[in-house]
C-alpha positions as CSV (number, residue, x, y, z in Angstrom):
1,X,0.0,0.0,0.0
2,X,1.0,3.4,-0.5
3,X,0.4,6.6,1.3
4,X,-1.6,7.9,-1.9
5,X,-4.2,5.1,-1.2
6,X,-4.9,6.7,2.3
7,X,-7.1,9.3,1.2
8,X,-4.4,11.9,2.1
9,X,-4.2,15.6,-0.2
10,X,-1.5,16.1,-2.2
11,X,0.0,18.6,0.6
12,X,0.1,15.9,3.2
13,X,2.0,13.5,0.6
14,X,4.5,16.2,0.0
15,X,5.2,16.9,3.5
16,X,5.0,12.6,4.0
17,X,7.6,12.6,1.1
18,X,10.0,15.3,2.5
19,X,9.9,13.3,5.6
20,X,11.5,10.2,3.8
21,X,8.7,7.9,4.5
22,X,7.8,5.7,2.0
23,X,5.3,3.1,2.7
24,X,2.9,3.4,5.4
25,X,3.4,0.9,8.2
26,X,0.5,-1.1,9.1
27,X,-0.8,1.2,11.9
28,X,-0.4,4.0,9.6
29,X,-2.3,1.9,6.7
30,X,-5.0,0.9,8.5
31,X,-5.7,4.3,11.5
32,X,-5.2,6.5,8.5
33,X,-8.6,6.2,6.7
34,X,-11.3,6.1,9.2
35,X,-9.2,9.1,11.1
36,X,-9.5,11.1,7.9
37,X,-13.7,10.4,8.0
38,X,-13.8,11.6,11.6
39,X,-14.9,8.4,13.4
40,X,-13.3,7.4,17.0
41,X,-10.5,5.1,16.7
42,X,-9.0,2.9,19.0
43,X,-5.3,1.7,17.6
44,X,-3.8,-1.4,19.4
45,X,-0.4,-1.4,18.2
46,X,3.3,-1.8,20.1
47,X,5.9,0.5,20.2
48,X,8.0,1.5,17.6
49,X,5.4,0.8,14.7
50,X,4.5,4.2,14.0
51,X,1.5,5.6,15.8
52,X,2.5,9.1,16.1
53,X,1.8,9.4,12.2
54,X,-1.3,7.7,12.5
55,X,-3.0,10.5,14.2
56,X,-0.9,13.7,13.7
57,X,-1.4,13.2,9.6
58,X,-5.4,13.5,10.2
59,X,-5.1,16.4,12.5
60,X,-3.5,18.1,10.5
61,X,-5.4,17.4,7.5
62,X,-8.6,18.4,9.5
63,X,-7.5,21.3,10.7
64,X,-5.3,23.0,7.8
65,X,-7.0,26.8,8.4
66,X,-8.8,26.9,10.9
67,X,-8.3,29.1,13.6
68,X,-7.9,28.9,17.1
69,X,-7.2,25.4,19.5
70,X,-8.7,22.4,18.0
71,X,-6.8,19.2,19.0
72,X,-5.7,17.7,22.2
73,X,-3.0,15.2,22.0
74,X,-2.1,13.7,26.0
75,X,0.9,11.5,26.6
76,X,2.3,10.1,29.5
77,X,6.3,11.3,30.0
78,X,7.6,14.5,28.9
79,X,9.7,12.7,26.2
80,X,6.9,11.4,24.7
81,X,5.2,14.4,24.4
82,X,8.1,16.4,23.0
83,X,8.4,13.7,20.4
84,X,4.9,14.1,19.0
85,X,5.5,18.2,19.0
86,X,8.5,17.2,16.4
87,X,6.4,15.2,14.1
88,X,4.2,17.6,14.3
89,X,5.8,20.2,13.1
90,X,7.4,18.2,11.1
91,X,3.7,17.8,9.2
92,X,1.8,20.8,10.0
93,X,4.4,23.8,9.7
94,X,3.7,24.1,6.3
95,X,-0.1,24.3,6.5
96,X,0.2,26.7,9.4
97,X,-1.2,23.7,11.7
98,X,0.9,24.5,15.3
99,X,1.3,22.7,18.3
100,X,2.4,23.9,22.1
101,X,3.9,21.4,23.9
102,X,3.2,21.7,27.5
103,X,5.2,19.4,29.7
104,X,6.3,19.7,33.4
105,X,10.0,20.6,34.6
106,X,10.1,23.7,32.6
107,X,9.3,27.1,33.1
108,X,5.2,27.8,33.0
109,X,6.2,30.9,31.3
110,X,7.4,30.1,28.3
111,X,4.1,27.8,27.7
112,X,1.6,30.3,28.9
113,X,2.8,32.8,26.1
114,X,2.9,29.5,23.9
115,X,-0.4,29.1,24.6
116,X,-1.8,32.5,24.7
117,X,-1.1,32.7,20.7
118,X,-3.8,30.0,20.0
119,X,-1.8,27.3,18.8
120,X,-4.2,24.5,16.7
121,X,-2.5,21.6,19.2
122,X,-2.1,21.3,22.6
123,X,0.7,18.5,23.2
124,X,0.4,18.0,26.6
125,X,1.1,15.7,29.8
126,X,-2.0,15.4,32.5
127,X,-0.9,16.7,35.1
128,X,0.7,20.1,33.5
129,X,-2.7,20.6,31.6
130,X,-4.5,20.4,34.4
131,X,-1.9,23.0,36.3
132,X,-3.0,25.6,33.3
133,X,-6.2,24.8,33.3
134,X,-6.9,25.5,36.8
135,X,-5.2,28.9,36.4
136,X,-7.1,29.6,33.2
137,X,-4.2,29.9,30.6
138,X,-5.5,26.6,28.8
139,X,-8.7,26.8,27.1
140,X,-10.3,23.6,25.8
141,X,-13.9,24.2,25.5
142,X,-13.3,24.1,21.4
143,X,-11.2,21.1,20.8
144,X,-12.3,18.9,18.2
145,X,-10.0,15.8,18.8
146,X,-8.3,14.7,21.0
147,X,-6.0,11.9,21.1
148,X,-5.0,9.5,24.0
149,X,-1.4,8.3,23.2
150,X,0.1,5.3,25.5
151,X,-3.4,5.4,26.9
152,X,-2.5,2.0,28.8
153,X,0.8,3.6,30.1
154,X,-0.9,7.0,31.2
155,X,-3.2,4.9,33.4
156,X,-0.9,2.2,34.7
157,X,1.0,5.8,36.0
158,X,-2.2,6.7,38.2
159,X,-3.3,9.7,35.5
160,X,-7.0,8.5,35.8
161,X,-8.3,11.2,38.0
162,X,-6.5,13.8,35.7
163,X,-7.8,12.1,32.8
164,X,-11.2,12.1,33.7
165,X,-11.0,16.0,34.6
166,X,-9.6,17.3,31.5
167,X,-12.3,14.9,29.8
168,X,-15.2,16.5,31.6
169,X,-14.1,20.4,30.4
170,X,-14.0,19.2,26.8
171,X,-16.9,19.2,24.1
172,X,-19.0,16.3,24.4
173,X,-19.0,16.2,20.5
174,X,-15.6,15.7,19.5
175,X,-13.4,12.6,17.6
176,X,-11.0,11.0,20.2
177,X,-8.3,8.8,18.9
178,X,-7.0,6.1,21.9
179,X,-3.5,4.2,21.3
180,X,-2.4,1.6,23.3
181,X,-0.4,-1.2,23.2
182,X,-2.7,-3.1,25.5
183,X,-6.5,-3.2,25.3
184,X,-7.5,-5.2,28.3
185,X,-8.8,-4.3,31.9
186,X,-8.7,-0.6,33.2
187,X,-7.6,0.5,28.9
188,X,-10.7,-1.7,27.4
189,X,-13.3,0.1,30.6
190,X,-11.9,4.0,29.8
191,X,-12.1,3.0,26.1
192,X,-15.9,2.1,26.6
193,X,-16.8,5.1,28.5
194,X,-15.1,7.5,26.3
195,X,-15.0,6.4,23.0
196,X,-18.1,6.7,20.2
197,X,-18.8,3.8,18.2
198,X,-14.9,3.7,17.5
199,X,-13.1,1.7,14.8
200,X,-10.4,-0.5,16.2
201,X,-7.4,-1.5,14.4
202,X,-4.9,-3.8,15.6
203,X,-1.6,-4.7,14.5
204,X,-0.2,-6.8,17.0
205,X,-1.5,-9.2,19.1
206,X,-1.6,-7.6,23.3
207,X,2.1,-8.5,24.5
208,X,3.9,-8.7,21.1
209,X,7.4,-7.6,21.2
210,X,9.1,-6.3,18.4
211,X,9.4,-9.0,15.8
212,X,12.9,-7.9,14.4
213,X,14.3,-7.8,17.8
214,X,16.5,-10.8,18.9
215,X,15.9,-11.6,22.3
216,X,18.1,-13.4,25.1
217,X,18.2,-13.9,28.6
218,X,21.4,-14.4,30.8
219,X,20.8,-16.0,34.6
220,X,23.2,-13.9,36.7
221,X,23.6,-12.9,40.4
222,X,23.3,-9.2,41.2
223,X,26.5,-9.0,41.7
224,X,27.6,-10.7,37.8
225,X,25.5,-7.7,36.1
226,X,27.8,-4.6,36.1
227,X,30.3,-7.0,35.0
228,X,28.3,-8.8,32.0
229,X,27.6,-5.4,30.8
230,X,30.8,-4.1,30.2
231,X,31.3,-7.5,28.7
232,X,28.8,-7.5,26.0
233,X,29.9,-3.4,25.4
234,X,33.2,-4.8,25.1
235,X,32.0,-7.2,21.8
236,X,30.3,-4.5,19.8
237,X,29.6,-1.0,18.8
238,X,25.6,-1.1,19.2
239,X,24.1,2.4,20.2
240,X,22.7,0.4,24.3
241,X,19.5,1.9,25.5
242,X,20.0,0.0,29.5
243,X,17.0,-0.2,31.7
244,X,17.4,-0.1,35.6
245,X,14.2,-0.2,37.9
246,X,15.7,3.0,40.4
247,X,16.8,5.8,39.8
248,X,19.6,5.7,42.5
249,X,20.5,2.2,40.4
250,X,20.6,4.4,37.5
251,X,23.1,6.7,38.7
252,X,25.3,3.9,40.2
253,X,25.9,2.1,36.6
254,X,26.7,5.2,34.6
255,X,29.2,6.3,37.1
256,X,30.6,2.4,36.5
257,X,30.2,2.5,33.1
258,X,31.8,5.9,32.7
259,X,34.9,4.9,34.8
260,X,35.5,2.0,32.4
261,X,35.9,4.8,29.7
262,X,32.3,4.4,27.9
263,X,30.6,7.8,26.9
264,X,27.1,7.5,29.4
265,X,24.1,9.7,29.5
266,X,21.2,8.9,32.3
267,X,17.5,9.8,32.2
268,X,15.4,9.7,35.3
269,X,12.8,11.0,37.1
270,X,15.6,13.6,39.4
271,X,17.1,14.6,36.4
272,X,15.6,18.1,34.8
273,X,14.1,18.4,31.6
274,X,17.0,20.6,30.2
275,X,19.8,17.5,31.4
276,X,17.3,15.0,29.7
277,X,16.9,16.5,26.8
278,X,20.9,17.1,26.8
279,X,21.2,13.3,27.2
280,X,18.8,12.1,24.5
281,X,20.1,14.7,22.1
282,X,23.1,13.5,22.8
283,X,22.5,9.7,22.2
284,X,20.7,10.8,19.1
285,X,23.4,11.9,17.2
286,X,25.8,9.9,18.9
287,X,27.9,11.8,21.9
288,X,26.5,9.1,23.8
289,X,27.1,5.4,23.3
290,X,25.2,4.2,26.4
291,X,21.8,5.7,28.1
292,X,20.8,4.3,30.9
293,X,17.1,5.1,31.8
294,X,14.6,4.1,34.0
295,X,11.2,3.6,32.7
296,X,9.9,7.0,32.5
297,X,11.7,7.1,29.2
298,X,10.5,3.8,28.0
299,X,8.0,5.2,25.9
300,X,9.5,8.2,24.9
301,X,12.9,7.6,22.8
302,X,12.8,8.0,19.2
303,X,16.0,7.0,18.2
304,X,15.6,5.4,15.0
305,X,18.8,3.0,15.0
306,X,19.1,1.6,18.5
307,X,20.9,-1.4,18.2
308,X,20.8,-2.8,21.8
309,X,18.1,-2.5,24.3
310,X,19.4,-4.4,27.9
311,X,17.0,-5.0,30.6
312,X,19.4,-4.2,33.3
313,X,16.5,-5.3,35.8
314,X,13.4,-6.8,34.8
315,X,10.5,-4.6,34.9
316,X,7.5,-5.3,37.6
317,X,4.9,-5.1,35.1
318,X,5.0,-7.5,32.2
319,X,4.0,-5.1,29.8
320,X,6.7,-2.4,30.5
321,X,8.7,-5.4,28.9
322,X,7.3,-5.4,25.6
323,X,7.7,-1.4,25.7
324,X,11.0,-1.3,26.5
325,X,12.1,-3.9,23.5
326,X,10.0,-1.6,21.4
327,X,13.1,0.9,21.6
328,X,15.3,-1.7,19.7
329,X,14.1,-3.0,15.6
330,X,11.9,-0.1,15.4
331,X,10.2,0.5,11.8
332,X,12.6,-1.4,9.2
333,X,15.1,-2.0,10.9
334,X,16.8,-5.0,13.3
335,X,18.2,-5.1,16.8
336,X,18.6,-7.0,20.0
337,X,17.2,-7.0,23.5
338,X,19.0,-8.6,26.5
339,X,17.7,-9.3,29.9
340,X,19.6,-10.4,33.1
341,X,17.8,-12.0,35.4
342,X,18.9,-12.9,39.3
343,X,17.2,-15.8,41.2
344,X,15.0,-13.7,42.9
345,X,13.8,-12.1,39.8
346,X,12.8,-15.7,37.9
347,X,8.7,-14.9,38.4
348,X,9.1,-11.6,37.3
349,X,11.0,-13.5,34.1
350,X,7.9,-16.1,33.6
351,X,4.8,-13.6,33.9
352,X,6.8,-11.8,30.9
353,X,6.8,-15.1,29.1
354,X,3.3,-15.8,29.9
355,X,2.4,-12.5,28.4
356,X,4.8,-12.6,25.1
357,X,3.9,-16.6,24.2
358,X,7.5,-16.8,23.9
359,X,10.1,-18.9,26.1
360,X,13.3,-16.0,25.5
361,X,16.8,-17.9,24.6
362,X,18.7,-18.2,27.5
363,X,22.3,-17.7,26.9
364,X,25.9,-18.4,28.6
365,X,27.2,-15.6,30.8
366,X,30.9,-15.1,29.2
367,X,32.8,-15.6,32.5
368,X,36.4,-16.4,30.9
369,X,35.9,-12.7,29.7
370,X,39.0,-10.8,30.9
371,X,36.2,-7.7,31.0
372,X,33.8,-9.4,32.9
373,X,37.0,-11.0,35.2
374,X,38.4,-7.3,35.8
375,X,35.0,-6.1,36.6
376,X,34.1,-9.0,39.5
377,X,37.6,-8.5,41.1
378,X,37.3,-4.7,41.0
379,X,33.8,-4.8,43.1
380,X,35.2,-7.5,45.7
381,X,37.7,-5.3,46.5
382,X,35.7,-1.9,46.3
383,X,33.3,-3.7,48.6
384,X,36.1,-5.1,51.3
385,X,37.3,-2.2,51.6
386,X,34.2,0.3,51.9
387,X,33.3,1.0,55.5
388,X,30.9,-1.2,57.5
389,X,27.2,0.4,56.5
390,X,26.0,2.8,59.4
391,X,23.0,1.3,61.7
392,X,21.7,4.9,62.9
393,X,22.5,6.6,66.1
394,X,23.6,4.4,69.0
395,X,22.1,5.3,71.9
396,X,24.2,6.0,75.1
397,X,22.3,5.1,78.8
398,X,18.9,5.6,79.4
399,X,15.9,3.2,78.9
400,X,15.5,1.8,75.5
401,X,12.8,3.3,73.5
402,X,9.8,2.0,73.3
């Protein structure tokens, strides 16, 4: 199929040629047409397969001159959001179509004057929104659609409440585009109560990884996984996104990896929008061979050729899985996604197996590597030699507390 057969004008298949794209991708293929006719759409697709297209081509199609805020596009992280802005403008700058993007950990200034110019799209993350709406600077009593994007991600984050507020100040009559790659439980509910007759279209089965991306799984101790990683960096030249589950563990492994002379960048929930922005930037256009993230940036990375996604720690939510592999074989292209696993982590490994239909490779931890060697003896003696931890104050005479 090509994007001609979409129903698209001759200025959106200018700006879709400019871009480079070339075929649609199946999302794209099948959200396209009944987005163009106006009807409710609900898009089950995983990550990496092109939704942001799907719905920012019809928006901007529907609202090439008119005037004034019309669409309202939510997301769940801040990186996320500031990607759709870029494909936005990317598609409507030519046909005057405009979008603010209004995100936490930045100044409100900046986006009040942002919005007080009446931009056609409001890009925005709950919980800012509803900051500017309660203060007045964020009007969206004429939005025309809206679009829910990592819908299952916004709720599994607690947005709900937030959700359901901005919801209630918008027009009753509207389209509303939901994307997901999930469509069960608390998703399918919101889905029913917001959603108009809508046409779904599903390109992966709920819990499909990426089917480019070659997966493996090595069984190591807590104490093997600093020293695997350098190990497997040592082997190739891949671009690594690395996935930690704290932020404080985050922090930790760059400093290790950075000692052992690799060029780290981190993205966490501590870190301000300015250093994460610095950071993806930088692993963009390579300054950066390594991020290490938590999962407030699963969802959020557009890198196009990241060769190497590593699961660090395996996420507590089974889905998160499947989102985080997303970031690796993206589009067109190929990639791999590696996952240690501890003892102790083994159930978290199986509900991600249950959920994926897919028993992942396990593979042999390369312990004659002189990296991975170098790496073991250089903790055991960091850690013999770091002071005993503290146990709090000690308590001199007196009755013990009670």
């Amino acid at each position: 199929m090509k994007f001609s057969d979409l129903g698209l004008s001759q200025h959106a298949l200018k700006a879709v040629s400019d871009a480079g794209y070339i075929t649609p991708t199946p999302i794209q293929a099948k959200a396209i047409p009944p987005a163009l006719q106006g009807k409710d759409v609900i898009g089950c697709a995983a990550t990496g397969t092109g939704k942001t297209a799907a719905f920012v081509l019809p928006i901007v199609e529907r609202l090439a001159g008119k005037f004034g805020t019309r669409a309202l596009v939510l997301a769940p992280t801040r990186e996320l959001a500031l990607q759709i802005g870029e494909e936005l403008a990317r598609f409507g700058a030519s046909r005057s179509v405009r979008g603010a993007t209004i995100i936490g950990g930045i100044s409100m200034r900046g986006q009040l004057n942002a919005l007080r110019a009446r931009p056609t799209v409001i890009i925005a993350t709950p919980g800012r929104l509803i900051d500017h709406m309660g203060q007045g600077t964020a009007r969206v009593d004429g939005i025309e659609v809206l679009v829910l994007d990592e819908a299952d991600r916004m709720l599994d984050m607690g947005f709900k409440p937030q959700l359901d507020r901005i919801l209630a100040k918008l027009p009753k009559t509207r389209q509303t585009m939901l994307f997901s790659a999930t469509m069960a439980g608390e998703v399918a509910a919101f889905a029913r109560t917001h959603l108009r007759d809508p046409v779904r279209v599903e390109v992966t089965p709920s819990g499909t990884t990426a089917t480019r991306a070659t997966q493996q799984v090595f069984l190591a101790t807590q104490n093997e996984k600093s020293a695997l990683l350098l190990a497997l960096l040592e082997n190739d030249a891949d671009s690594t996104l690395v996935f930690t589950r704290t932020k404080r563990r985050a922090d930790r492994l760059a400093k290790s990896l950075e000692r052992c002379g690799h060029k780290v960048a981190r993205i966490h929930a501590d870190r301000s929008q300015a250093q994460r922005r610095q950071a993806l930037d930088g692993f963009k256009s390579g300054s950066y061979r390594v991020l290490v993230a938590t999962d407030i940036a699963a969802r959020g990375i557009d890198v196009a050729d990241i060769g190497h996604v590593v699961n660090f720690d395996l996420p507590h939510v089974a889905e998160d899985y499947v989102h985080r592999i997303g970031r690796t074989a993206r589009a067109s292209a190929s990639g791999r996604a590696t996952s240690f696993v501890a003892a102790e982590e083994l159930p978290l490994l199986k509900g991600i197996e249950r959920l994926t239909r897919n028993n992942i490779k396990r593979s042999p931890i390369p312990r004659d590597s002189a990296v991975f060697i170098a790496e073991l003896a250089r903790a055991a003696t960091t850690k013999k030699n770091s002071p005993p931890p503290s146990r709090g104050r000690v308590r001199v005479g007196g009755p013990k507390p009670r």
